[in-house]
N, C-alpha and C positions, 0 to 999 in steps of 0.2 A: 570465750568457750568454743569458739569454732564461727566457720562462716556463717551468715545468713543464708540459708539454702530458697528457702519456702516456708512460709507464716502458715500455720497451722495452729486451730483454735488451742488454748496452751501454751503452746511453745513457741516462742519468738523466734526462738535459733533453734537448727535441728544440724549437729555436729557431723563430721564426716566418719565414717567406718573408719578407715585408718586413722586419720589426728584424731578420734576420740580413743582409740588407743595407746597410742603415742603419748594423750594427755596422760590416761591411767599412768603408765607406766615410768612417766618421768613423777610422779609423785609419790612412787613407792619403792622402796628399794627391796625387788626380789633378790631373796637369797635362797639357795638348795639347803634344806634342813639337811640337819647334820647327821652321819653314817652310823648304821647299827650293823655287826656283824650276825651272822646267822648260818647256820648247815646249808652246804649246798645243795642237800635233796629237796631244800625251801624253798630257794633261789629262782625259781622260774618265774619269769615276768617281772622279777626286782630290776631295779636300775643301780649299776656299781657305782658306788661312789670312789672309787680310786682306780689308778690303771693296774691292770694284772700282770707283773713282767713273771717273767717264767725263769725259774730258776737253775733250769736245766734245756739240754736240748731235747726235742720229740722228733719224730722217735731218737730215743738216747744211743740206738745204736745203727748200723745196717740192715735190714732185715727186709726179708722175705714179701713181697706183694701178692702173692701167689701160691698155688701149691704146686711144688714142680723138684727139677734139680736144682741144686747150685753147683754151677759149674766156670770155667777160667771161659769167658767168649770167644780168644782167639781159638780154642781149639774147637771151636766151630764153622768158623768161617768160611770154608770149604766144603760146608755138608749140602746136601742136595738131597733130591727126591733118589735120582739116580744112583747119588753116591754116597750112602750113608758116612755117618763117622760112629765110631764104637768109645764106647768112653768104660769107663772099670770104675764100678761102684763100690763105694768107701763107710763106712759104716758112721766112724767120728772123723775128726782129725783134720788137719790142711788139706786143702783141696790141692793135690799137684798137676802136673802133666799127664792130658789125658784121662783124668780122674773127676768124677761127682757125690755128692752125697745128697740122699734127700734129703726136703724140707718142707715145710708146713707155712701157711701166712702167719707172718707175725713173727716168726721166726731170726733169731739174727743169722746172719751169711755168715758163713765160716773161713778162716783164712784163709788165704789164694784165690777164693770164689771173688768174678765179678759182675755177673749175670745170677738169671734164675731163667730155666728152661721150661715152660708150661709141661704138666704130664702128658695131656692132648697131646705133642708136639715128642713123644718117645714113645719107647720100645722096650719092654723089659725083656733083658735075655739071660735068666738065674741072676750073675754077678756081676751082670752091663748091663748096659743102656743102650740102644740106637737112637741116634739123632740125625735126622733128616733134613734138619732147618734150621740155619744160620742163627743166631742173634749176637748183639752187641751189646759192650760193655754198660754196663747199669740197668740194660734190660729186663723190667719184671723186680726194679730193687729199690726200697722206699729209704732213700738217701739220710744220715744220721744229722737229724735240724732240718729238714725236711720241711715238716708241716712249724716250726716254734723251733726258733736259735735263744740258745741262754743267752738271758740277759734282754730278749725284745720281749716289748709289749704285745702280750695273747689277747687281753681284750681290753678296750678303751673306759675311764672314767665315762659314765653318762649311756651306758649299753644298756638296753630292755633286757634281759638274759634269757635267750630262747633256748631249745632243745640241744642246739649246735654245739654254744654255746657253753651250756651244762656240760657238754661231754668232753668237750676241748679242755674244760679248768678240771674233769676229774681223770683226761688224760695224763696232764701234769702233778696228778697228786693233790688238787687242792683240795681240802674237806670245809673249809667254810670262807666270808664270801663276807667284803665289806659292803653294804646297798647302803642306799638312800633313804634314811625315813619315810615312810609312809606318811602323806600328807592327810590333816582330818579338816573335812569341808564339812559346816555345819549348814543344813537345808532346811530354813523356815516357809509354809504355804501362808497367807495372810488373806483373809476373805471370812465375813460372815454367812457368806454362800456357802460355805464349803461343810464335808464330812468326811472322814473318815474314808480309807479304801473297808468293806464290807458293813457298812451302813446304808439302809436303804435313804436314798438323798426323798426328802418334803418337796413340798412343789416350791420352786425357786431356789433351790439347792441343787448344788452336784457334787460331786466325789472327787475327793483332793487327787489327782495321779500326778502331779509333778514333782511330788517328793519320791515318788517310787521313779519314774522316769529319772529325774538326776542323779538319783541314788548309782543307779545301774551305770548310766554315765560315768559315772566317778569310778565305778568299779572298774570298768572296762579300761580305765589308764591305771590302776593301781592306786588310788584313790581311797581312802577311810571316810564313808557319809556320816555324819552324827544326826541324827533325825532331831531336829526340834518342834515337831509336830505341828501345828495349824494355831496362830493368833487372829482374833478377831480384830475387827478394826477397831481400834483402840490403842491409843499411842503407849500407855501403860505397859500393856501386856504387850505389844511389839517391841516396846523397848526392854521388857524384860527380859525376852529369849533371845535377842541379839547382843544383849550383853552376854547373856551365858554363851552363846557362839562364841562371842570376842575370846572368853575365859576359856575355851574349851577348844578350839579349832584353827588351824592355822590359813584359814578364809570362811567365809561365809556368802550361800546364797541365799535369796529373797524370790518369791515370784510371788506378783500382785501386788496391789497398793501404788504400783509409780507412774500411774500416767497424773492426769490432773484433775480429777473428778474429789466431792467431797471425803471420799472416804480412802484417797489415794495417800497414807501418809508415814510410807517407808522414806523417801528422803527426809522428809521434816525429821522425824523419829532419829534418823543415822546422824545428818546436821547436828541435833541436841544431844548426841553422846559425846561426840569427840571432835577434835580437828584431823585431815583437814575437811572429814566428811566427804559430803557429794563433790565429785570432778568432773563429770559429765555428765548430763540428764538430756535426755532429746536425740537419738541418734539418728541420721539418714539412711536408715534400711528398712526394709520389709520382709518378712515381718518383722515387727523389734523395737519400731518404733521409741515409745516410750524406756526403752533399756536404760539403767542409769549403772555409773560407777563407781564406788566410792571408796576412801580409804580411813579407816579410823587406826591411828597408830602407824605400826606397820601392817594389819591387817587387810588387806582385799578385801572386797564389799561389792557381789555382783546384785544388785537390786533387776531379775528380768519379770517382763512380763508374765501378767497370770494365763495369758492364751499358753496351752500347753505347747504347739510348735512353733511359736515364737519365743520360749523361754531355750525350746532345744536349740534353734539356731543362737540364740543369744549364748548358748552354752561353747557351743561349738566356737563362733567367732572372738567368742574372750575369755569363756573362763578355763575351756581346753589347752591352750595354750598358754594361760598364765598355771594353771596347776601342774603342767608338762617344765615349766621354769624352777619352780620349788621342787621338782622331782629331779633337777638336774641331768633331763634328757637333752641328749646331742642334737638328736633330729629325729622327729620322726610327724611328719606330714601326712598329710591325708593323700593316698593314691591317686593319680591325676589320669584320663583317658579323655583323648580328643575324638569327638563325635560328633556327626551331622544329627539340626535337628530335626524332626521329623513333624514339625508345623510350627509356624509363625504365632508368635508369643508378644503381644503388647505391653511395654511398662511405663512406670512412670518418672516421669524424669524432675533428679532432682533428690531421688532417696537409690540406692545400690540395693537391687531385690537379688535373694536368695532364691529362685525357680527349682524348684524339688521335679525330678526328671528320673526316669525308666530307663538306665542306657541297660542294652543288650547286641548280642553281634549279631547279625547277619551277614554268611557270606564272610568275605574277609572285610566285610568295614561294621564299627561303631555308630550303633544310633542314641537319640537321646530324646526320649518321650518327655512331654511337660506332663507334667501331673493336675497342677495348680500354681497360680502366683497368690491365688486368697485365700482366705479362709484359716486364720494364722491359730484360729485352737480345735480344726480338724485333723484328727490326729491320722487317718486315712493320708492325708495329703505325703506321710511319713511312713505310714507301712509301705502306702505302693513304691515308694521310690526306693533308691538306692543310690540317689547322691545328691548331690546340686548343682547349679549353671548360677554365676555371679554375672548378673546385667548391669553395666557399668552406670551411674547417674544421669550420664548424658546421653544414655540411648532411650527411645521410645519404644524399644521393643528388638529384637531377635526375627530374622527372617527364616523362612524353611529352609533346611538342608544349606545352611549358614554352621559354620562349623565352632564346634565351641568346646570350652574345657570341664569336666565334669568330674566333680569333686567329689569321690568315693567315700561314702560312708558302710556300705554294704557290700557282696560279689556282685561284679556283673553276670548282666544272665546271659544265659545263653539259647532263649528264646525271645521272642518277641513278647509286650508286655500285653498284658489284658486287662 
């Protein structure tokens, strides 16, 4: 199951971030749920599941980039401040020698035209034009295929579909729009500690937020959460509402019950549903430690921690990117900025910590403030920041103004942090 890193009361083996990935992954066969079409005014933020070839060209014909004349360019080319050129304006028709008509953006060029002359840039005189300045052939003229040649690919299978995007497939005419199913992550809390968001928590109670926290997570990639609300410790009713995840969601997350304590008993539980069950339990990072993986079926099975920002990073480093595989996205990464950091940060070696960090600009250079390396269910350690810093296993720590990679989860700011 992975190297021996470091013996930790529990866990004999505590696996690597990447090979306990690797492991997930080679035991499950991700596939991209299969394409629903739908109106394009829906389509934002869907992901295409097929390529867009365009059936015509954009623009379909010559036209106009500008508001101005269209007019032949040689018969400018000699014009000057000094030495105007007079051109005889035309109402419709071919543009001949000597002759312009106006035009409006958007406009197609008319024949003989092969230019378009800014209005700035003339003179009206009744039934001419003076032109005082040159221009050249295509000048000011948004070429036919242009932006999209019939027959090429406008946008790629596996596209997020932004604003751009939208306007480009209804430049082309398209009114709807094959995507990728929406993926449904079923999110069970497990803990007899727990209540309810708007319940006041008893003493030695607290208030479930990690179902609202992944929830939103999931949204924010296009994600469908099915709430399975809160089982007690109890193998019964844990195993009951993860069957119903199995029957109802195409993965399922867990937070609480997996490290090794008595009442830890989401692996056992997932184990006794199905093969091939738990594939990873013990991982070497921090937070996250206890993170387990498992697969029942073809199903996905994130068991994370009940610390609420150790469940997020646990989201982040595997269930993010495995629900971004079933959505059939190309690429899309988390924004990377290299930044000094701005104090010397100790770690432990032997697990790969997550360092939640402040970057902000000053100046023309990137800093990146620690926040915290403890404290994995202060959820402070997560407002204040705005990204993370990955401490490799075999470092004991990060020196100051040592330059490092910072993994965006939020904007940079652009003041200094407080």
């Amino acid at each position: 199951m992975g190297r021996n890193l470091v013996r930790l009361k529990g866990f004999d083996k505590l696996t690597d971030v990447d090979e306990a990935f690797s492991i997930f992954l080679s035991r499950i066969k991700l596939k991209r749920l299969r394409a629903v079409k739908i109106p394009l005014k829906l389509a934002s933020e869907r992901v295409t599941a097929e390529d867009v070839v365009a059936d015509h060209n954009l623009p379909p014909f010559d036209r106009s980039a500008v508001d101005g004349y269209a007019i032949r360019a040689q018969d400018t080319f000699d014009a000057t401040q000094s030495n105007s050129k007079i051109l005889k304006l035309i109402q419709n028709g071919r543009i001949g020698k000597n002759e312009t008509g106006l035009i409006w953006t958007g406009n197609m060029l008319p024949r003989g035209a092969d230019a378009v002359i800014m209005l700035e840039y003339t003179k009206p005189l009744q039934d001419k034009i003076e032109v005082r300045t040159p221009v050249t052939p295509g000048e000011n003229v948004s070429k036919k295929g242009e932006d999209v040649r019939k027959g090429e690919v406008a946008i790629k299978a596996g596209t997020r579909l932004k604003s751009h995007h939208i306007g480009l497939l209804a430049a082309l005419g398209v009114t709807n729009v094959k995507v990728v199913k929406k993926p449904k992550v079923a999110i069970l809390s497990t803990g007899n500690e727990l209540v309810e968001v708007g319940h006041k928590p008893r003493l030695n109670q607290v208030v479930d937020v990690n179902r609202l926290i992944l929830s939103s997570m999931c949204l924010n990639i296009g994600v469908k959460p099915l709430d399975l609300g809160i089982a007690e410790d109890n193998i019964e009713k844990i195993k009951s509402k993860i069957r119903m995840g199995i029957e109802r969601a195409d993965a399922i997350i867990t937070t609480g019950g997996t490290s090794v304590g008595y009442a830890d008993l989401v692996p056992k539980v997932i184990n006794q549903i199905g093969p091939p069950g738990v594939v990873v339990h013990g991982i070497a990072m921090r937070p996250g430690m206890p993170t387990a993986l498992a697969v029942i079926g073809e199903k996905p099975i994130f068991i994370l921690p009940g610390n609420s920002v150790a469940a997020m990073i646990g989201f982040e480093v595997f269930v993010r990117p495995t629900l971004l595989k079933l959505l059939g996205v190309r690429s899309e990464p988390r924004p990377v900025a290299k930044a000094k950091l701005t104090r010397r940060v100790p770690s432990a070696l032997g697990r790969q910590v997550f360092l939640r960090v402040c970057a902000f600009e000053r100046g023309n250079e990137f800093f990146a403030e620690p926040v915290s390396i403890k404290g994995s269910g202060v959820l402070t350690t997560m407002t204040e920041a705005n990204g993370y810093v990955i401490i490799p296993k075999d470092r004991e720590g990060l020196d100051k103004n040592e330059n490092v990679l910072v993994h965006l989860f939020d904007n940079l700011r652009r003041e200094e942090c407080v």
